[in-house]
N, CA and C atoms as a LAMMPS dump frame, in Angstrom:
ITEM: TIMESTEP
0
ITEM: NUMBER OF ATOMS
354
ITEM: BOX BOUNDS ff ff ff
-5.0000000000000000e+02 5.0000000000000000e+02
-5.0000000000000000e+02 5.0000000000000000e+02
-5.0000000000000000e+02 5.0000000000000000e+02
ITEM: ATOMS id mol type element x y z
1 1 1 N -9.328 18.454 0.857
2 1 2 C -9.078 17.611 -0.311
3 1 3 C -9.755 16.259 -0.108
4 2 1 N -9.993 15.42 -1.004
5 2 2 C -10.93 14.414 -1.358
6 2 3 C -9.439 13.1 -0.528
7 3 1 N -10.279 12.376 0.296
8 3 2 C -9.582 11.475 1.02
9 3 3 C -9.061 10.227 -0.156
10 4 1 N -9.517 10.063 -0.897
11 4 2 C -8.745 9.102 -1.882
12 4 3 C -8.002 9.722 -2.641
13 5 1 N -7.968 11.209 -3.403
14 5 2 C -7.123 11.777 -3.928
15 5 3 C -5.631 12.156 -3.179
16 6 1 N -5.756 12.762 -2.107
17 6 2 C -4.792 12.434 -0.846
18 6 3 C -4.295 10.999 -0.816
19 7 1 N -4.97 10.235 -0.723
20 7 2 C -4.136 8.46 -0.302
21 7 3 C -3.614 8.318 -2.213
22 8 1 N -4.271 8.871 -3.051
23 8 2 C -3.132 8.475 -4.154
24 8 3 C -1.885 9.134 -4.298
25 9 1 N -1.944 10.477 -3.534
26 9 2 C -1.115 11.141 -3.527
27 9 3 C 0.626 10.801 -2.931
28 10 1 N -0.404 10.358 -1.546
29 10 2 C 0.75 9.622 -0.881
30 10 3 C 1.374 8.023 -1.527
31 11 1 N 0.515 7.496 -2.074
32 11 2 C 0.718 6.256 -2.771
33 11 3 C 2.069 6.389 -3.426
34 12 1 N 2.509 7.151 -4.469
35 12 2 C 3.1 8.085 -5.1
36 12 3 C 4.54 8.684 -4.112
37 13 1 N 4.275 8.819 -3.175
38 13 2 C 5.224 9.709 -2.257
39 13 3 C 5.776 8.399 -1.903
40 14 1 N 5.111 7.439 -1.161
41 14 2 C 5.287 5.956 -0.651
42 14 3 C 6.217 5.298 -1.618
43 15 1 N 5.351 4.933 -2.927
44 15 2 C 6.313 4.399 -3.818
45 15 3 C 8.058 4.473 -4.262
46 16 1 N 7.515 6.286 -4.173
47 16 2 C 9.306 6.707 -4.958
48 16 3 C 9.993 6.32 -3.407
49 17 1 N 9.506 6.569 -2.611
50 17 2 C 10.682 6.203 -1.17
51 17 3 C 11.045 5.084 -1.259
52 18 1 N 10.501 4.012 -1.538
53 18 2 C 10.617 2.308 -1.21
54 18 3 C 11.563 2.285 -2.771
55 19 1 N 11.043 2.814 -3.779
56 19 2 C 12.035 2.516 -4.951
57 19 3 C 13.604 2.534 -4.548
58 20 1 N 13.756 3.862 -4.03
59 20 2 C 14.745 4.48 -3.728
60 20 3 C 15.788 3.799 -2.774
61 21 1 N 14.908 3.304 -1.377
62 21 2 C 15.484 2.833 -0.418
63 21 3 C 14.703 1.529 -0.463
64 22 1 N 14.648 0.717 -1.037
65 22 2 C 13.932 -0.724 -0.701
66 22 3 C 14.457 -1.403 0.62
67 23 1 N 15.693 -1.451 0.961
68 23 2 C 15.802 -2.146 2.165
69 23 3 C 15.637 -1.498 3.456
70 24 1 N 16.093 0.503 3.772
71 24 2 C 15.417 0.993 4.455
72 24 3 C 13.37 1.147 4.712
73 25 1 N 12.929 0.585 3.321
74 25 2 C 11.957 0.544 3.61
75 25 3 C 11.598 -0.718 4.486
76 26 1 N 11.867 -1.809 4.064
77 26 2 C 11.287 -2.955 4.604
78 26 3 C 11.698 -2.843 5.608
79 27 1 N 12.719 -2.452 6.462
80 27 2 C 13.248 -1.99 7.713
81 27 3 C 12.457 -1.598 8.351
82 28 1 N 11.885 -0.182 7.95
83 28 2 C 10.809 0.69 8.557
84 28 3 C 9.074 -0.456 8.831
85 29 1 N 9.011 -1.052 7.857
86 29 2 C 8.262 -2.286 8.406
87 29 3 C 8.155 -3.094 8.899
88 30 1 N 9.742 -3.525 9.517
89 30 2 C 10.054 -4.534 10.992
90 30 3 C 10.07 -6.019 9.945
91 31 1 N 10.176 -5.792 8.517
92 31 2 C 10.775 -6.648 7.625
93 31 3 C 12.247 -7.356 7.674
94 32 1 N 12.571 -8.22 7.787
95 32 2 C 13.73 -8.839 7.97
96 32 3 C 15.06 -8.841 6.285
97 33 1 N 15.22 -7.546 6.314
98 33 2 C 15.928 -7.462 4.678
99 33 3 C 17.087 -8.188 4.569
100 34 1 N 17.908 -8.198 6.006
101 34 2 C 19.504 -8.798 5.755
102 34 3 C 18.945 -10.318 5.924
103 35 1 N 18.171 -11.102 6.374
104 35 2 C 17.835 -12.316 6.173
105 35 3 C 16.646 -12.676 4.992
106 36 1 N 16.668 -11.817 3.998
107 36 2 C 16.063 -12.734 2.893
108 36 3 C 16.561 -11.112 1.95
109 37 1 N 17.457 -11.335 1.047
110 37 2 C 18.242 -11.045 -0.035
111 37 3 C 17.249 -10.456 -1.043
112 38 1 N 16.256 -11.555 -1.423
113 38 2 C 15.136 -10.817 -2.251
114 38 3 C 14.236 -10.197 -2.067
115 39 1 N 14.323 -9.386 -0.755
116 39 2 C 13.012 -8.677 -0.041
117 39 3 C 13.203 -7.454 -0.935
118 40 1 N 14.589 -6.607 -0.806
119 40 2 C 14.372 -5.551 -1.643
120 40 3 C 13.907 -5.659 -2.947
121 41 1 N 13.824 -6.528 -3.819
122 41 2 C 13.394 -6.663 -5.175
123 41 3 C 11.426 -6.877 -4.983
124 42 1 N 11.203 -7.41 -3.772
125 42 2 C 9.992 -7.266 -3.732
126 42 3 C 9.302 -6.15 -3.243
127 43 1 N 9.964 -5.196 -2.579
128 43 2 C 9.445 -3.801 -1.645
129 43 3 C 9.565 -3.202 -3.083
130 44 1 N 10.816 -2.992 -4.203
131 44 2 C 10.311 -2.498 -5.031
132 44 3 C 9.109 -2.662 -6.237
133 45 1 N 8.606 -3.852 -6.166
134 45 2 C 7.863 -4.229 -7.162
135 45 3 C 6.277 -3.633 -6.01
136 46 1 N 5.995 -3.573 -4.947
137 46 2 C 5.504 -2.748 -4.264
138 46 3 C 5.361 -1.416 -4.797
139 47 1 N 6.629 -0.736 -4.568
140 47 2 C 7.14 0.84 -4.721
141 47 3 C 6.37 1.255 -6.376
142 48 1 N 6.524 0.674 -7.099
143 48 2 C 6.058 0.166 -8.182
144 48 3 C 4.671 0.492 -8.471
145 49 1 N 4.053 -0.208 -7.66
146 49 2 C 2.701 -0.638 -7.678
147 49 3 C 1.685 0.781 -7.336
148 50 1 N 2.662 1.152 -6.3
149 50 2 C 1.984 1.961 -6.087
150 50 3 C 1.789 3.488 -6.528
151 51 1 N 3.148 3.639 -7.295
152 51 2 C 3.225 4.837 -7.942
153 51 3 C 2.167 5.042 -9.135
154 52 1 N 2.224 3.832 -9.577
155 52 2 C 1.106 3.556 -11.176
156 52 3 C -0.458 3.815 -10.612
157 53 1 N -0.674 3.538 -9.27
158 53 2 C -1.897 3.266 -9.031
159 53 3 C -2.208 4.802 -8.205
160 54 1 N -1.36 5.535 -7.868
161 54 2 C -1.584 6.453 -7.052
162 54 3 C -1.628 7.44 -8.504
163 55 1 N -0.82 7.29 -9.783
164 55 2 C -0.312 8.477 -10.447
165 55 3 C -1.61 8.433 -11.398
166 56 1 N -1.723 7.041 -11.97
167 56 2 C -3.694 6.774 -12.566
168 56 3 C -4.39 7.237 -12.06
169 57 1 N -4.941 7.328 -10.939
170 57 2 C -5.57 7.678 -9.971
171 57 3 C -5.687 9.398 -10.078
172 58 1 N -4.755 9.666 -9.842
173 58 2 C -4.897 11.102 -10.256
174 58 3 C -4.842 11.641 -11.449
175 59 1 N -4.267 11.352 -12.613
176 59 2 C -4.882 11.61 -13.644
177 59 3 C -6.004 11.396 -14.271
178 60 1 N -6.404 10.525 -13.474
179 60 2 C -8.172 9.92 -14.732
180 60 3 C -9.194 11.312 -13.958
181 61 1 N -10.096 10.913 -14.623
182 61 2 C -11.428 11.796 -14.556
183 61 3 C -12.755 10.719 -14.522
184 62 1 N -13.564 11.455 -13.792
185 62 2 C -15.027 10.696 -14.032
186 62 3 C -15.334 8.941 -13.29
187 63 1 N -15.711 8.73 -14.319
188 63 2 C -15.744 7.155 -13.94
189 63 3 C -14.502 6.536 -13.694
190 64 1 N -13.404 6.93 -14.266
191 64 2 C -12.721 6.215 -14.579
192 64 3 C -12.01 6.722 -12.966
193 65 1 N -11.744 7.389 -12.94
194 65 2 C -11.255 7.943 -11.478
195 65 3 C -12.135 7.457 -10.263
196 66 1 N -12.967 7.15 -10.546
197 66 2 C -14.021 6.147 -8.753
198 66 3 C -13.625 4.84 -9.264
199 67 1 N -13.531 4.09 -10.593
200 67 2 C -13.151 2.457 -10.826
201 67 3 C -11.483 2.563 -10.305
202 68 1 N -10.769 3.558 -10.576
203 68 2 C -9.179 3.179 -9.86
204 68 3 C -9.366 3.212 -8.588
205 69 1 N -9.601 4.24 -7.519
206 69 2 C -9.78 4.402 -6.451
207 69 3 C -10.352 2.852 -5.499
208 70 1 N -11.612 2.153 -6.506
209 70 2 C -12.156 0.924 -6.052
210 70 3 C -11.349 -0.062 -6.214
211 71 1 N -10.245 0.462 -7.387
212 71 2 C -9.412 -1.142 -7.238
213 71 3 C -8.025 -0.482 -6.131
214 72 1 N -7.865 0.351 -5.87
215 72 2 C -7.24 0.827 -4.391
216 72 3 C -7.39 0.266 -3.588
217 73 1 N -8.813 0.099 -3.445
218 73 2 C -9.654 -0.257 -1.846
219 73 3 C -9.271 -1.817 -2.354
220 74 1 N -9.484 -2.42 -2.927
221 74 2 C -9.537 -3.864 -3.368
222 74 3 C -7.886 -4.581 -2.96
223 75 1 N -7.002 -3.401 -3.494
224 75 2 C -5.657 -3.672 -3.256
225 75 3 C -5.477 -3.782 -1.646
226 76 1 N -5.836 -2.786 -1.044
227 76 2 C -5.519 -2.031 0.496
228 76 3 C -6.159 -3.258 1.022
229 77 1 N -7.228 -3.706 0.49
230 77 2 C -7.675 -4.655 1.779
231 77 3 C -7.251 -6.243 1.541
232 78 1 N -6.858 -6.337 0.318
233 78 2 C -5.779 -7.546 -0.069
234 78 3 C -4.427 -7.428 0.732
235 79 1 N -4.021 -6.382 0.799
236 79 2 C -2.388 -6.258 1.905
237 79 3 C -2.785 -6.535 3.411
238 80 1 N -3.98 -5.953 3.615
239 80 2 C -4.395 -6.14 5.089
240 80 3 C -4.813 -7.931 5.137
241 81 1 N -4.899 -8.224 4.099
242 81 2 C -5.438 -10.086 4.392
243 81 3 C -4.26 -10.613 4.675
244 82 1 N -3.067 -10.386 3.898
245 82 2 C -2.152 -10.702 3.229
246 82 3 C -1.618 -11.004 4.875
247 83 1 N -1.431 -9.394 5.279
248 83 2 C -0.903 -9.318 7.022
249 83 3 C -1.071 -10.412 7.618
250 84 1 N -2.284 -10.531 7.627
251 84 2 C -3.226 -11.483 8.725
252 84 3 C -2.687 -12.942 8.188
253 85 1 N -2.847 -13.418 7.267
254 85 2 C -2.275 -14.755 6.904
255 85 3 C -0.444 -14.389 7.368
256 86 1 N -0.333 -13.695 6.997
257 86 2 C 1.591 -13.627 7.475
258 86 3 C 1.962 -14.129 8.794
259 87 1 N 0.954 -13.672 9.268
260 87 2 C 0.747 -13.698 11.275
261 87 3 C 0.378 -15.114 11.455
262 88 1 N -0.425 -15.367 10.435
263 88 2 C -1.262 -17.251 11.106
264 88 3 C -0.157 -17.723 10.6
265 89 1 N 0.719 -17.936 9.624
266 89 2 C 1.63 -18.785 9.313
267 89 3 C 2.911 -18.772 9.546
268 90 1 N 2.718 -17.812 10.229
269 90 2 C 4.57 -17.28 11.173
270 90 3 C 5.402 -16.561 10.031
271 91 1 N 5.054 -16.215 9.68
272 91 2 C 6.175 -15.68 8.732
273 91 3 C 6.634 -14.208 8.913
274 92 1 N 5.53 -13.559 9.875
275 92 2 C 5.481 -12.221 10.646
276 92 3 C 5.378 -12.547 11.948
277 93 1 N 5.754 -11.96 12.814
278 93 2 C 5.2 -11.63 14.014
279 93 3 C 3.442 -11.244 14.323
280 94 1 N 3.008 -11.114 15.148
281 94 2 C 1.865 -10.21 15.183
282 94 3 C 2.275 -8.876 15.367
283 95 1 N 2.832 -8.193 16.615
284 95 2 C 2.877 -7.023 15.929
285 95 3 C 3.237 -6.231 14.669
286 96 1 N 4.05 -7.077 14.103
287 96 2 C 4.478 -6.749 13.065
288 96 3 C 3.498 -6.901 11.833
289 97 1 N 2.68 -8.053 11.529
290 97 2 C 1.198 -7.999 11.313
291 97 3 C 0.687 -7.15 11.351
292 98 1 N 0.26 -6.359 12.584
293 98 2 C -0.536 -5.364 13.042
294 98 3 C 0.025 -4.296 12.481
295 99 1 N 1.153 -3.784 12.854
296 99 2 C 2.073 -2.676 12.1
297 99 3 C 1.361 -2.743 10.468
298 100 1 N 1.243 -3.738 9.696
299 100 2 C 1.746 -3.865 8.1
300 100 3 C -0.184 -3.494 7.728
301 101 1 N -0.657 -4.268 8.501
302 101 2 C -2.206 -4.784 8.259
303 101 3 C -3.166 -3.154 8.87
304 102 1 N -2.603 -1.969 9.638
305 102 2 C -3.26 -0.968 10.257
306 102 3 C -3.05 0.049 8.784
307 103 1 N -1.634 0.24 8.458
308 103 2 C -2.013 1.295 6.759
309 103 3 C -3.067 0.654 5.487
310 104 1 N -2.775 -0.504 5.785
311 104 2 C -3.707 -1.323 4.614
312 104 3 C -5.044 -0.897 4.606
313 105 1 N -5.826 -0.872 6.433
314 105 2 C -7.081 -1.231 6.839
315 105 3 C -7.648 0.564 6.465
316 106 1 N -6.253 1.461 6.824
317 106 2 C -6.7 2.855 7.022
318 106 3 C -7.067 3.438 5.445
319 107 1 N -6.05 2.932 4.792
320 107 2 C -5.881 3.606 3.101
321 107 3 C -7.555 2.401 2.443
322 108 1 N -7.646 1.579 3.114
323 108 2 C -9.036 1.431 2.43
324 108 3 C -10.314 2.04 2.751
325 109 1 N -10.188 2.103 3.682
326 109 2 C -11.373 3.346 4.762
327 109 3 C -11.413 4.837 4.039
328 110 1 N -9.836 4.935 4.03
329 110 2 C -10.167 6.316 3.505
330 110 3 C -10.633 6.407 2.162
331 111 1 N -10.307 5.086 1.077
332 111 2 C -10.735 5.091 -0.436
333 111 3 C -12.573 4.918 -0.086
334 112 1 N -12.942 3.953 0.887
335 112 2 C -13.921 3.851 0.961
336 112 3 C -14.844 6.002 0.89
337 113 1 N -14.406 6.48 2.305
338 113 2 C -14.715 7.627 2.272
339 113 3 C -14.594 8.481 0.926
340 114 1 N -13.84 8.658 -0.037
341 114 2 C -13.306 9.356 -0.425
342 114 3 C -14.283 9.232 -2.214
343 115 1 N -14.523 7.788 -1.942
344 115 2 C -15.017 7.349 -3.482
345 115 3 C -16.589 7.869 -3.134
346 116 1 N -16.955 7.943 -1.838
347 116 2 C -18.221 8.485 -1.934
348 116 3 C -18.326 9.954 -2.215
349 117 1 N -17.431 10.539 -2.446
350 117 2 C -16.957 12.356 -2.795
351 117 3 C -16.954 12.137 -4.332
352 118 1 N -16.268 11.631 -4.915
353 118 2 C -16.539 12.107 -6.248
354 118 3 C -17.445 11.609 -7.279
């Protein structure tokens, strides 16, 4: 299967979990949920994000299906910046950085790969 059609797939799988469990999610990211109250409202606006972009993604055709995929990659490597500033300004750890900033770096690699398939 086509490596960006797969990462929308999971996008999608990702999303409904974090909807579902927003504070087990941010958990699973070494996110601090019981010390900031509004984290779950933001993991879901995440959860969110990504269902629309994974579920577009697979429904379009043609052009329109390599322009979503590119604003994937655009997204993926905006979360991976995002990491990296989290880390310079303390607001993360580094590993925890590293943890958040390694799916970002991978799901754009693979849109990268994947947009050259269709």
């Amino acid at each position: 299967m086509n490596p960006a059609l797969s990462l929308a797939a999971a996008r999608i799988l990702l999303g409904t979990v974090v909807l579902a469990r927003p504070t087990e999610g941010a958990t699973l990211l070494r996110l601090d949920a019981a010390g900031n109250p509004q984290l779950p409202y933001m993991t879901r606006l995440f959860g969110g994000r990504e269902i629309a972009l994974g579920a577009a993604t697979l429904l379009a055709g043609g052009p329109a299906q390599r322009q979503l995929v590119a604003a994937g990659i655009a997204v993926d490597a905006t979360d991976a910046v995002a990491a990296f500033l989290a880390a310079r300004d303390g607001s993360v750890s580094r590993p925890t950085a590293l943890l958040l900033a390694a799916p970002a770096v991978l799901a754009a690699a693979s849109g990268i790969s994947g947009i050259r398939q269709l």
